[in-house]
C-alpha positions, 0 to 999 in steps of 0.5 A, a space after each residue: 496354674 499352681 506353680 503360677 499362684 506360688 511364684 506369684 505369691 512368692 515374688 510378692 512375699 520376697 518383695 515385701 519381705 526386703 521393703 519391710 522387714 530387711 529395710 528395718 534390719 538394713 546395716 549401714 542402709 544396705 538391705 540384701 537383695 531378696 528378688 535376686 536371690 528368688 530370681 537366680 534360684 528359679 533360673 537354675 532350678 527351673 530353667 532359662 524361660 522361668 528365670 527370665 520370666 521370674 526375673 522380668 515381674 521381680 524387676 517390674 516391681 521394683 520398676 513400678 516402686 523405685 525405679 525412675 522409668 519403667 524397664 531398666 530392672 526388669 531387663 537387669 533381673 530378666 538377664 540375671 534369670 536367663 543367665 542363671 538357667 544356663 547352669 539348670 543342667 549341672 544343678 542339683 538340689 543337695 548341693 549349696 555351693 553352686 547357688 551360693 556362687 551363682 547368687 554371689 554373681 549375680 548380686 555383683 553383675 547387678 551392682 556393676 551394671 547398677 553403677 554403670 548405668 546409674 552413676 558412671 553415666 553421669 559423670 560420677 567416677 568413684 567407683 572404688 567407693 561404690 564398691 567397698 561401701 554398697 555392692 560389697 557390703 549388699 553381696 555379703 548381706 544377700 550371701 548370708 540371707 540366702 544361707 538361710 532363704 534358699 533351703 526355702 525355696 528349693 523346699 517349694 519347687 521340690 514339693 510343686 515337682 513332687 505335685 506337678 509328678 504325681 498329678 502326671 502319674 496318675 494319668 499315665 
């Protein structure tokens, strides 16, 4: 129940925190895409299941708030959480170098499907646009956040595991 409440909280506040204040610190209208970087941290920390859990209520919000029709964000960040619990057995937590990597990734997997299914579809082939001027600018934006953004959240899953190992322990 705790680990939910945190999670919960921790979507919403990351939510926030890309709606409020990266909107006013946004560079050239590009604004780092935190729910990703929360995503595809607890997809390699916790699993597949938690990613694609935590990745399906990030996409449900922007959904609810930006989207056009309910679902295309929710199944876009469920595949970024699933995919990112593949890589749950080679993590560990003193290195930064495979989150770094995985959330690059995963930001740029999010920009090409984005363009694909929002733009390629409807007849607007400008790709080398996009790219320079939206998925990589967002890429590097959401990089140098997560520099700063994921020492964070590890920092909440080892203590909820230090919480949910000690609580085990004295039963045992």
């Amino acid at each position: 129940m705790k680990r939910f409440i945190v999670s919960a909280l921790l979507i919403l506040f990351c939510f926030l925190l890309q709606c409020t204040v990266f909107h006013a610190l946004a560079f050239g209208g590009i604004v780092p895409n935190l729910l990703i970087v929360l995503t595809a941290s607890f997809g390699f920390m916790r699993g597949e299941k938690t990613g694609l859990l935590i990745g399906f209520f990030c996409g449900l919000l922007v959904d609810i708030f930006f989207g056009n029709s309910i679902g295309f964000y929710s199944l876009l960040y469920m595949y970024i959480g699933y995919m990112n619990g593949k890589f749950s057995a080679i993590f560990y937590p003193e290195d930064i170098k495979l989150p770094i990597i995985l959330i690059l990734g995963s930001d740029c997997f999010y920009g090409l499907i984005s363009y694909v299914i929002l733009f390629l579809l409807r007849s607007r082939f400008d790709f080398g646009y996009y790219f320079a001027h939206i998925i990589l600018p967002e890429i590097v934006y959401t990089i140098v956040v997560t520099i700063f953004l994921y020492p964070l959240i590890l920092g909440i899953n080892t203590a909820l595991e230090r919480g949910e190992t000690g609580s085990g322990k004295k039963f045992v």
